[in-house]
C-alpha beads as a LAMMPS data file, in Angstrom:
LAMMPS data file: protein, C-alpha beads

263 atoms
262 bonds

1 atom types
1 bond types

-500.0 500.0 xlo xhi
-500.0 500.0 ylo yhi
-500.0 500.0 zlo zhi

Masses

1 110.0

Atoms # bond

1 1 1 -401.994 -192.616 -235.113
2 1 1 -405.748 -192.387 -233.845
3 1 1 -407.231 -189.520 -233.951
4 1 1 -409.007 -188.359 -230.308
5 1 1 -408.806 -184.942 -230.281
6 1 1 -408.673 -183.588 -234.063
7 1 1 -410.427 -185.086 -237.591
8 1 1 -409.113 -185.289 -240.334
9 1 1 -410.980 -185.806 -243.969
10 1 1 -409.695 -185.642 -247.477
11 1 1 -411.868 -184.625 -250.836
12 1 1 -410.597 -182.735 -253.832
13 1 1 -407.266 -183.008 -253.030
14 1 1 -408.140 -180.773 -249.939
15 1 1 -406.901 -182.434 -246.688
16 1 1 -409.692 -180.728 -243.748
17 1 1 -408.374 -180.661 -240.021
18 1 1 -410.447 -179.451 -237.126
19 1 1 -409.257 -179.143 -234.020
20 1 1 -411.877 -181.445 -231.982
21 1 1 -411.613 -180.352 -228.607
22 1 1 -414.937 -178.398 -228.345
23 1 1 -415.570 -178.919 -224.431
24 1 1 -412.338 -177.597 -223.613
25 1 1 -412.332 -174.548 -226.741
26 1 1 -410.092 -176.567 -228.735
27 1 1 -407.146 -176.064 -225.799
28 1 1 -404.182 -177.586 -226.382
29 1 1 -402.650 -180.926 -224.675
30 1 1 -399.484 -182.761 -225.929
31 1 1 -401.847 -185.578 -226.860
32 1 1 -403.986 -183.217 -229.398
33 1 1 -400.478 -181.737 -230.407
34 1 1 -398.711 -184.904 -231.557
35 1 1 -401.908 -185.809 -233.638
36 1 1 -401.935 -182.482 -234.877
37 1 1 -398.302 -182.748 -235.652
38 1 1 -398.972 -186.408 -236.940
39 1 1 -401.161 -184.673 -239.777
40 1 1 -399.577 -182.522 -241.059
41 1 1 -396.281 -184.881 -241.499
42 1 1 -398.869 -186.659 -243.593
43 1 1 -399.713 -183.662 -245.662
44 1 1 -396.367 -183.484 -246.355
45 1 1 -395.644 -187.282 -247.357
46 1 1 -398.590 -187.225 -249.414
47 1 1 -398.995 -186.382 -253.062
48 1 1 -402.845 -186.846 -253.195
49 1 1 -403.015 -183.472 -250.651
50 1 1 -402.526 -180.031 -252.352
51 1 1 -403.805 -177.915 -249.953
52 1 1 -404.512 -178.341 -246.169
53 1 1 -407.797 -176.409 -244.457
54 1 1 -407.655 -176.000 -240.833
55 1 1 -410.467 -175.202 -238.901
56 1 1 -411.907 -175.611 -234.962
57 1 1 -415.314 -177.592 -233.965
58 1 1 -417.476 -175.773 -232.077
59 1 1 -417.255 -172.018 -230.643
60 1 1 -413.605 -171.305 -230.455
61 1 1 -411.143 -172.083 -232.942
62 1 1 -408.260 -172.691 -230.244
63 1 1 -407.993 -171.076 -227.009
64 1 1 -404.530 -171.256 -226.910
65 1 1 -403.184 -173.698 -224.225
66 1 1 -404.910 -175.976 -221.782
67 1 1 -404.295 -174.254 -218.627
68 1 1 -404.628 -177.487 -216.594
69 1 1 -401.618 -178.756 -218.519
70 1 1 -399.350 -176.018 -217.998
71 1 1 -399.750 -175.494 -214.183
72 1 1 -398.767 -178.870 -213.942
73 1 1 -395.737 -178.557 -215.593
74 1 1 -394.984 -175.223 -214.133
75 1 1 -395.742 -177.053 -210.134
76 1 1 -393.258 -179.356 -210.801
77 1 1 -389.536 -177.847 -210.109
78 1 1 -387.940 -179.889 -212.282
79 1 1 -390.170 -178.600 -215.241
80 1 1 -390.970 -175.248 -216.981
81 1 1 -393.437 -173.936 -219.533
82 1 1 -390.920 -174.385 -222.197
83 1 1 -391.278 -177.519 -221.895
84 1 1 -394.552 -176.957 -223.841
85 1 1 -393.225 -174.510 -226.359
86 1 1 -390.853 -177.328 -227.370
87 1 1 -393.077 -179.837 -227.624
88 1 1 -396.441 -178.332 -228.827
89 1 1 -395.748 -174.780 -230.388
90 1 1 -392.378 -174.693 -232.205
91 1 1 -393.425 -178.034 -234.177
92 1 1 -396.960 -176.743 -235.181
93 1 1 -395.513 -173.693 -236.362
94 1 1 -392.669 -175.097 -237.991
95 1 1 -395.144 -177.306 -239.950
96 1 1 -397.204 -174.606 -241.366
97 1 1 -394.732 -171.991 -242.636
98 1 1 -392.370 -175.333 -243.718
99 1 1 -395.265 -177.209 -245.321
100 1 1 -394.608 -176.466 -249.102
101 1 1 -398.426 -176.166 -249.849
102 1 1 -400.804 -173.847 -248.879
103 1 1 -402.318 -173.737 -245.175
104 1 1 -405.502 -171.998 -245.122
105 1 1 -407.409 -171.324 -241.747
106 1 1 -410.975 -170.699 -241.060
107 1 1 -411.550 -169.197 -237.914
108 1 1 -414.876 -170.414 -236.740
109 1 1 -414.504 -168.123 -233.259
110 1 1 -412.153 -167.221 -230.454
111 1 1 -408.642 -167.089 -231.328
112 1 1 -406.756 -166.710 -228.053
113 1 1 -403.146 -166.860 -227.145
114 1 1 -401.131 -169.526 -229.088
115 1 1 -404.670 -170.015 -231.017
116 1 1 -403.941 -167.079 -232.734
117 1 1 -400.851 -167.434 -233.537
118 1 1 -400.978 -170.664 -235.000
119 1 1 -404.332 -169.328 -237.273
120 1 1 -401.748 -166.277 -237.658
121 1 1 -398.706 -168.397 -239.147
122 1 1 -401.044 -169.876 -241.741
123 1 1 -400.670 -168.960 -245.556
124 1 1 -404.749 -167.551 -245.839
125 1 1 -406.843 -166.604 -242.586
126 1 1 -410.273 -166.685 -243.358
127 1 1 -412.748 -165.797 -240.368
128 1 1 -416.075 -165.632 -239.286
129 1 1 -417.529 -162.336 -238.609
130 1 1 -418.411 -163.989 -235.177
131 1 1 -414.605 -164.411 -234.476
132 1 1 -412.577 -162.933 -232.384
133 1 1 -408.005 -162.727 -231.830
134 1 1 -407.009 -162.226 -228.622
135 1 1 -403.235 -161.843 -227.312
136 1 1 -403.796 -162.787 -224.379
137 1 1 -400.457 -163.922 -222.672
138 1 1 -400.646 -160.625 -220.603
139 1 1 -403.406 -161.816 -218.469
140 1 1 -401.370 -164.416 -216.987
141 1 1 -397.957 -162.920 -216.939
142 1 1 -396.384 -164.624 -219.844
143 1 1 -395.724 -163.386 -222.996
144 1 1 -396.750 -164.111 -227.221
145 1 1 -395.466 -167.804 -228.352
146 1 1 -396.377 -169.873 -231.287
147 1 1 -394.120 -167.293 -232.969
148 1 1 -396.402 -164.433 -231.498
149 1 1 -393.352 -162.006 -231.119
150 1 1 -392.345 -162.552 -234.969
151 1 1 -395.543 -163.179 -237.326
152 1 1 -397.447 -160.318 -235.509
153 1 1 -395.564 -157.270 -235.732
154 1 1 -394.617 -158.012 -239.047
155 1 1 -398.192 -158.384 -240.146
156 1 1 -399.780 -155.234 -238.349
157 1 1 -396.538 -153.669 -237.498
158 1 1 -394.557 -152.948 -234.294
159 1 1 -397.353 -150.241 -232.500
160 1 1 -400.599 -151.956 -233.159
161 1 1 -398.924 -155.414 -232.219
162 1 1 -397.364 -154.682 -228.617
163 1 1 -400.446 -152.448 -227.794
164 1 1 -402.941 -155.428 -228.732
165 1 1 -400.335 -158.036 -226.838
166 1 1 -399.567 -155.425 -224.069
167 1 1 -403.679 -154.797 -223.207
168 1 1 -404.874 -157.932 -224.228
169 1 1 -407.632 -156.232 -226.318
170 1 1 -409.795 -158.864 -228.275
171 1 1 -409.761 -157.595 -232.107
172 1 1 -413.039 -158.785 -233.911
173 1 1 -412.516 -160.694 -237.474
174 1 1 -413.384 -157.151 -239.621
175 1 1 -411.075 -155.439 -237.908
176 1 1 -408.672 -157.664 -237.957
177 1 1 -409.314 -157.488 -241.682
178 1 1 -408.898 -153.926 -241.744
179 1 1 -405.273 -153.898 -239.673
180 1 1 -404.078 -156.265 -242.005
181 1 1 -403.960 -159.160 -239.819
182 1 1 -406.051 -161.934 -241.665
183 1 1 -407.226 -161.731 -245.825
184 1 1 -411.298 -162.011 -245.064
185 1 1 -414.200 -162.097 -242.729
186 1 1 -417.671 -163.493 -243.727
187 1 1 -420.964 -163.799 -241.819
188 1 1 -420.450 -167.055 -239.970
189 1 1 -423.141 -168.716 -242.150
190 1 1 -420.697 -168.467 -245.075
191 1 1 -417.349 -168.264 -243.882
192 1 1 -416.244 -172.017 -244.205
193 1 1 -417.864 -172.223 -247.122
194 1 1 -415.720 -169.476 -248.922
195 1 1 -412.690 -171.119 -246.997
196 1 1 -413.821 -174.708 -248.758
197 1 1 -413.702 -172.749 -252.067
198 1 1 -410.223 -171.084 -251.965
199 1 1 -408.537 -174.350 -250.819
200 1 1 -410.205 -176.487 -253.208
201 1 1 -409.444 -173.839 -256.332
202 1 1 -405.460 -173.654 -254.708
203 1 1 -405.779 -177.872 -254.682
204 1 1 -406.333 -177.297 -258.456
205 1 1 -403.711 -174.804 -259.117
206 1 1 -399.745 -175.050 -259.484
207 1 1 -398.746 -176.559 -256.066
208 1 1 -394.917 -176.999 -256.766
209 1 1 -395.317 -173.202 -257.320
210 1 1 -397.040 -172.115 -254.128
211 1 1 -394.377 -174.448 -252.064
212 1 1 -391.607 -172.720 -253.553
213 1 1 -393.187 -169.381 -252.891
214 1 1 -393.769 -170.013 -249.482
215 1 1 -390.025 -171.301 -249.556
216 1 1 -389.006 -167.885 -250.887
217 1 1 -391.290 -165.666 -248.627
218 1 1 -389.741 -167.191 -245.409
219 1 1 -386.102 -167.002 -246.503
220 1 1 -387.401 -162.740 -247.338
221 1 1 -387.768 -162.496 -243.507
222 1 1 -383.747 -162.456 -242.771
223 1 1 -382.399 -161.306 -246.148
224 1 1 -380.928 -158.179 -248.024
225 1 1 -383.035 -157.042 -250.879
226 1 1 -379.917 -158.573 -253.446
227 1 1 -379.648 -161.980 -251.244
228 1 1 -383.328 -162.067 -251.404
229 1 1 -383.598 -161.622 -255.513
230 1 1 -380.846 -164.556 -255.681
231 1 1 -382.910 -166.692 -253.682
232 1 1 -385.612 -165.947 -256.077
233 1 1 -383.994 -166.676 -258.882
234 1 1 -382.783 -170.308 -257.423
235 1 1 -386.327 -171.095 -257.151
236 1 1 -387.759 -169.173 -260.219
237 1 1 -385.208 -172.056 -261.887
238 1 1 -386.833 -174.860 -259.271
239 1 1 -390.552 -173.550 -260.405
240 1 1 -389.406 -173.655 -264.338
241 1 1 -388.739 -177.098 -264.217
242 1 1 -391.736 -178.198 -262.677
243 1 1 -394.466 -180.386 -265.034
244 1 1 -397.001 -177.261 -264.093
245 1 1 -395.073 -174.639 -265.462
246 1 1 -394.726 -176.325 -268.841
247 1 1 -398.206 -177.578 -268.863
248 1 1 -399.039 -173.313 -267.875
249 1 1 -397.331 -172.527 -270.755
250 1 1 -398.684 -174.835 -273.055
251 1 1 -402.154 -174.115 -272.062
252 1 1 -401.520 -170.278 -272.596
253 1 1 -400.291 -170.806 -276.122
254 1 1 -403.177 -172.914 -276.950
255 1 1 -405.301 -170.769 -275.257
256 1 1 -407.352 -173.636 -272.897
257 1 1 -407.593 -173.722 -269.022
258 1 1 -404.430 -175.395 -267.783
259 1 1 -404.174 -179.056 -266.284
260 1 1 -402.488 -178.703 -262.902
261 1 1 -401.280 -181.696 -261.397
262 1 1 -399.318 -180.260 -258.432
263 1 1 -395.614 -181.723 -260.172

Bonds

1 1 1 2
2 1 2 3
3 1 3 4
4 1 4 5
5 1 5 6
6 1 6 7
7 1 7 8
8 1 8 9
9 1 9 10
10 1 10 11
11 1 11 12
12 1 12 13
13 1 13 14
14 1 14 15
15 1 15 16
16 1 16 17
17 1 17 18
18 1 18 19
19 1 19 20
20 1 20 21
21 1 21 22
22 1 22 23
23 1 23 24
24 1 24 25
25 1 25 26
26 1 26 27
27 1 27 28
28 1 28 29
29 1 29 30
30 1 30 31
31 1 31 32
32 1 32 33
33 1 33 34
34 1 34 35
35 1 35 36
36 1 36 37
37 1 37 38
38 1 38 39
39 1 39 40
40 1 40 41
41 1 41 42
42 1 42 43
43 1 43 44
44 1 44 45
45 1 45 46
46 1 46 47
47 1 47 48
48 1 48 49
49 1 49 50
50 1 50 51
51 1 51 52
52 1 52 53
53 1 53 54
54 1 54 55
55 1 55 56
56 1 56 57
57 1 57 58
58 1 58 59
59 1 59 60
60 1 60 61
61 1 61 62
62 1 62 63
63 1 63 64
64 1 64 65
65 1 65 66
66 1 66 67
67 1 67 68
68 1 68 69
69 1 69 70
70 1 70 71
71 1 71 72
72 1 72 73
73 1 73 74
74 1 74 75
75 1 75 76
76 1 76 77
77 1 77 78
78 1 78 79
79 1 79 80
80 1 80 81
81 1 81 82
82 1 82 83
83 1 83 84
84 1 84 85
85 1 85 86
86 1 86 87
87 1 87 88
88 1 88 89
89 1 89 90
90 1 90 91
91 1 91 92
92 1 92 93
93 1 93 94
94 1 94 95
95 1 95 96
96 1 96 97
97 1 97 98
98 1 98 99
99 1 99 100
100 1 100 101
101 1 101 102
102 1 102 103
103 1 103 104
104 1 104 105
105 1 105 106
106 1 106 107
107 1 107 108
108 1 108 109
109 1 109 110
110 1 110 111
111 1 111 112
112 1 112 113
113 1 113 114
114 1 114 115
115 1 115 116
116 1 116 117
117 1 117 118
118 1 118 119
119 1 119 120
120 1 120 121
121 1 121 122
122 1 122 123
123 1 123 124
124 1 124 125
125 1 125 126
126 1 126 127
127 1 127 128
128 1 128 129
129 1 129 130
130 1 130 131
131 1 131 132
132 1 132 133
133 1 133 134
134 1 134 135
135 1 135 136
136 1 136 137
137 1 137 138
138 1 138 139
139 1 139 140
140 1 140 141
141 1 141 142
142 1 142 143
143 1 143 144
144 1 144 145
145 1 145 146
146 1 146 147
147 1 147 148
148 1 148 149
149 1 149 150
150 1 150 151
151 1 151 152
152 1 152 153
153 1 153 154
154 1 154 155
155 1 155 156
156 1 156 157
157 1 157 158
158 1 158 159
159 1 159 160
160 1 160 161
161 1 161 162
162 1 162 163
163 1 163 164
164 1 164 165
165 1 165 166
166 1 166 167
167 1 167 168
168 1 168 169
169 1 169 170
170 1 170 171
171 1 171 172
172 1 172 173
173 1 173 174
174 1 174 175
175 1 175 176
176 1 176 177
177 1 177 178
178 1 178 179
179 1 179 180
180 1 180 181
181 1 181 182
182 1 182 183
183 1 183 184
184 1 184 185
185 1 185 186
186 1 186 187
187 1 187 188
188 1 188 189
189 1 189 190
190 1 190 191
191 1 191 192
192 1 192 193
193 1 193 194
194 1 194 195
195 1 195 196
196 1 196 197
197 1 197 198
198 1 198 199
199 1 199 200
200 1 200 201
201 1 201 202
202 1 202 203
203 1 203 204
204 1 204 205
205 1 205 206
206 1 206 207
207 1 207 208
208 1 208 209
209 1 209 210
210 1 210 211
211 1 211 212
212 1 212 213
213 1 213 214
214 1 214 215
215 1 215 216
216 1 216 217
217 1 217 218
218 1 218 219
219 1 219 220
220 1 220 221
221 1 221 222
222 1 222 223
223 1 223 224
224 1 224 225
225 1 225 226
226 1 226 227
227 1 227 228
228 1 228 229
229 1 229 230
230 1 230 231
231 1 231 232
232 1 232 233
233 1 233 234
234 1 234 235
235 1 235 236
236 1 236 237
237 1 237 238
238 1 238 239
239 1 239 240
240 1 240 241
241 1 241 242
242 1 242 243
243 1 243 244
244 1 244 245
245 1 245 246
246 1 246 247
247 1 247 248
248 1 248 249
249 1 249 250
250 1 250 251
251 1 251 252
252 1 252 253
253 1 253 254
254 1 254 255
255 1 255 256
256 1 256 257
257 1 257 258
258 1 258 259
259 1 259 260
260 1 260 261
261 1 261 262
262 1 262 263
């Protein structure tokens, strides 16, 4: 698949996608959602890519879904907008949280709507101090997709997440920080710079490791504390017979830096 409305780019075992839609603040159209889809099915097929960076060109990160699109779909009687969940959101956000290596997101600027959420559903948010999350479903009647009504409240908690969603109040990138919504905010000189850094060290590290704990983190959202430390020790016996763990405890004993190779 051609890319048109994202770019892709792989170095260091870190595979870089920005959404490419700068004209239109990264909106979303099912064309720039099947290639975005399309990438990350290849992050997944391919060994060479350890860790995935995604990022926006331009001002916004992703303003959530092209409007243009939707009123289209919602005009027509024999269509609704969950038509668009279906195709565009559920998929995206399937791929992140399923995607058993780490997602990292560097918000360049405006987060709005589903563009939040998606940047929200990633492993490690990284922001610019010039960004900005808005919920911002509210202002046209509709309410938090992209796995809005799940990822938030369980990140800032039940209050702070239908007051933001409710008011549609834009939340800068160091408070955000401070609520506990993303990990960092840097001045926007630096920001994808420090993002570049964390996803090339994680490319280095133990990926077999960081897949399984993603696997284990997601299972901790439905289960009891005693199904949860079973499904933990299932993995902990995956993660033991991985080439990394050996090679981690080999380079312990012999007290040298470790050799990852992401098997």
């Amino acid at each position: 698949m051609s890319d048109q409305f994202i770019t892709t780019h792989l170095s260091q075992g870190v595979l870089t996608i920005t959404l490419n839609r700068p004209d239109k603040l990264n909106s979303f159209i099912f064309d720039m959602a099947d290639e975005l889809k399309f990438a990350f099915a290849q992050a997944e097929s391919n060994d060479e890519v350890r860790c995935v960076l995604l990022t926006g060109e331009g001002r916004a990160f992703c303003a959530g879904q092209d409007l243009a699109e939707a009123i289209e779909i919602s005009d027509d009687d024999e269509r609704d907008l969950s038509e668009i969940v279906h195709h565009t959101y559920i998929p995206i956000i399937k791929a992140i949280r399923t995607l058993e290596k780490p997602v990292i997101c560097a918000v360049n600027g405006t987060a709005a709507g589903a563009g939040a959420n998606i940047a929200l559903a990633c492993d490690i948010v990284i922001a610019s101090e010039k960004a900005v999350f808005i919920q911002s479903f509210s202002q046209i009647g509709l309410i938090p997709d992209s796995g809005g009504t799940y990822i938030l409240p369980r990140l800032i908690g039940l209050a702070r997440a239908t007051a933001l969603t409710f008011l549609g109040k834009k939340v800068p990138a160091k408070e955000a920080v401070e609520m506990g919504m993303i990990w960092k905010s840097y001045p926007a000189d630096e920001y994808l710079d420090e993002a570049k850094a964390i996803a090339t060290k994680l490319a280095s590290m133990p990926t077999r490791g960081f897949g399984l704990t993603k696997r284990g983190f997601n299972a901790g959202f439905s289960n009891s504390l005693e199904d949860q430390m079973k499904v933990e020790a299932k993995l902990q016996a995956e993660a033991g017979g991985t080439r990394d763990y050996k090679e981690g405890v080999q380079a312990f004993l012999e007290k040298r830096k470790p050799d990852f190779t992401g098997e």
